[in-house]
C-alpha positions as CSV (number, residue, x, y, z in Angstrom):
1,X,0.0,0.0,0.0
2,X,1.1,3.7,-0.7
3,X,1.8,5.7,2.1
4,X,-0.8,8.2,1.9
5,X,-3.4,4.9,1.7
6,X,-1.7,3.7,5.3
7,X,-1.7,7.4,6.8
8,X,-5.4,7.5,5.7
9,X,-6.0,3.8,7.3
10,X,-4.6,5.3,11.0
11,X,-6.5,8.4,10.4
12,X,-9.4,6.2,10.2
13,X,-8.7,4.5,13.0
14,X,-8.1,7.2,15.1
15,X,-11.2,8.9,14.3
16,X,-12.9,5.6,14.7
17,X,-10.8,5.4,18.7
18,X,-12.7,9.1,19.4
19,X,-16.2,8.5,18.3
20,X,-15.8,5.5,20.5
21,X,-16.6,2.9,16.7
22,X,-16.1,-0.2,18.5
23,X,-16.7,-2.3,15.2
24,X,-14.5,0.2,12.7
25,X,-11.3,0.0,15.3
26,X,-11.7,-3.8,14.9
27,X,-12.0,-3.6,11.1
28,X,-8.9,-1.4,11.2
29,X,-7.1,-4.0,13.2
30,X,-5.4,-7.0,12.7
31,X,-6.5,-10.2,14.9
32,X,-2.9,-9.9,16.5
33,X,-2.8,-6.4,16.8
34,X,0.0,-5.4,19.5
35,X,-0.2,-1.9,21.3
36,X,2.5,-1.4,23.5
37,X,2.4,1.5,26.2
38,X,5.6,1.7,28.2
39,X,5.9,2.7,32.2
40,X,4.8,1.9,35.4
41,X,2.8,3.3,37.9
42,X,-0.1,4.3,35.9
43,X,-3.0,1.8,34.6
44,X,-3.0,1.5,30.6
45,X,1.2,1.1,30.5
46,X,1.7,-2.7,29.5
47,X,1.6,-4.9,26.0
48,X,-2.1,-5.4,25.0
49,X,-3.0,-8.3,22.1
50,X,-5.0,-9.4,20.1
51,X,-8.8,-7.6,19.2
52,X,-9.6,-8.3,23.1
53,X,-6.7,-6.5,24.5
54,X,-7.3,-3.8,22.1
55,X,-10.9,-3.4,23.8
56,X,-9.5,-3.8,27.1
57,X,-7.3,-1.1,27.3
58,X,-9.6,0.9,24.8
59,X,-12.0,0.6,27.7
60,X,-9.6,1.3,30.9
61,X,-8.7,4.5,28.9
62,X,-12.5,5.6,28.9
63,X,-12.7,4.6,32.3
64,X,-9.2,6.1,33.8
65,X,-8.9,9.0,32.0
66,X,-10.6,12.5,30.0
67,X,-7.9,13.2,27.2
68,X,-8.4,16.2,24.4
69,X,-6.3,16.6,21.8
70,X,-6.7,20.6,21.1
71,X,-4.1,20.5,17.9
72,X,-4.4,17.8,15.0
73,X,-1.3,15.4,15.2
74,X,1.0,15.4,12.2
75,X,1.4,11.8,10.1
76,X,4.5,10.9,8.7
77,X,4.7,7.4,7.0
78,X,7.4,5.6,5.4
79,X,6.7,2.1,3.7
80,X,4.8,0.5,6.0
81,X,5.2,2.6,9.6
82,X,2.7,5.7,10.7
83,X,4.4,8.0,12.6
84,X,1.6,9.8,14.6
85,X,3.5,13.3,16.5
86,X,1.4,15.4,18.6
87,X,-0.2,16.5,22.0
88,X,-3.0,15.8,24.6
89,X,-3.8,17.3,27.8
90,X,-6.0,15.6,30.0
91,X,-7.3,14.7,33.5
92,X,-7.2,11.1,35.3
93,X,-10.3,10.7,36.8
94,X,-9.4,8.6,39.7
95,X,-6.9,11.5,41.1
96,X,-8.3,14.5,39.1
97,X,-5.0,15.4,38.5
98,X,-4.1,17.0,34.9
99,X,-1.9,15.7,32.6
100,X,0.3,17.3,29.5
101,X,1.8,14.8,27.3
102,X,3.7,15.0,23.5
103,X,3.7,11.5,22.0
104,X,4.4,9.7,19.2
105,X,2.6,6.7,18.2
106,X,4.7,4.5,15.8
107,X,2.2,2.4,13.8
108,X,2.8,-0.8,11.8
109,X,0.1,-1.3,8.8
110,X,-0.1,-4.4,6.7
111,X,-2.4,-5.4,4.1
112,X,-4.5,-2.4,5.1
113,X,-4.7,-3.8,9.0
114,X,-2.7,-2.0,12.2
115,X,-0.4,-4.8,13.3
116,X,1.5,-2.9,16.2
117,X,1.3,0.2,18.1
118,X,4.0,1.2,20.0
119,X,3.6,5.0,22.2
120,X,6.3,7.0,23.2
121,X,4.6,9.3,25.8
122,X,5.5,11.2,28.8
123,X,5.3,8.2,31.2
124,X,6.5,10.3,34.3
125,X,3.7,12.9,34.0
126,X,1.6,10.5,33.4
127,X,2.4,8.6,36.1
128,X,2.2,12.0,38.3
129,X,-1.1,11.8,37.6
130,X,-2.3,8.8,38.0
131,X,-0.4,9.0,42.1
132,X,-2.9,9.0,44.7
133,X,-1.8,11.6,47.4
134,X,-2.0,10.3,50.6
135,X,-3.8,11.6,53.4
136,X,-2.6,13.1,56.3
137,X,-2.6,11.3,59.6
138,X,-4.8,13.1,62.4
């Protein structure tokens, strides 16, 4: 596929991830799609396979967190990698701390089908924000 066909098939698949399109993020993705979210100390970080894992982090997201995206990310492909730049803010629920984070998703596509995601985000402030402060002893 030409580049601008896989940039168009992670568009698609990003739009499909915020309008919540359970059914077009599984066309989108391969049966052993891998994402993989590095760090620790925060809830989504971890390797997620397969259409089920997909859903399952899909849905801790929804649960754990409110992100907005206030600029559209840039896309950079070459062969068969997405390169997805850009920048959220957003709020953990559990905490309601507030987060900043530039990223960088870089997305595998075969035969029209996302194969791996791998982020590169700010783990530490996410992790900031996902810390429950503890209370102080009376």
């Amino acid at each position: 596929m030409s580049n601008q066909e896989n940039i168009q098939i992670v568009k698609d698949f990003f739009a499909a991830m915020g309008s919540g399109d359970r059914q077009g993020l599984l066309a989108l993705s391969a049966e052993d799609i891998e994402w993989i979210i590095p760090g620790e100390g925060w809830p989504l970080a971890g390797t997620h396979r397969g259409h089920a894992g997909l859903a399952n982090v899909l849905q801790k997201a929804c649960a754990e967190m409110e992100v907005s995206s206030p600029q559209p990310p840039e896309f950079v492909a070459q062969g068969d990698r997405v390169l997805v730049v850009g920048f959220a803010t957003g709020k953990v629920k559990a905490t309601n701390r507030t987060f900043e984070d530039h990223f960088v998703f870089a997305i595998t596509v075969r035969n029209g089908k996302l194969t791996n995601i791998r982020e590169y985000v700010d783990t530490q402030a996410l992790s900031r924000a996902s810390e429950m402060v503890a209370s102080p002893r009376t």
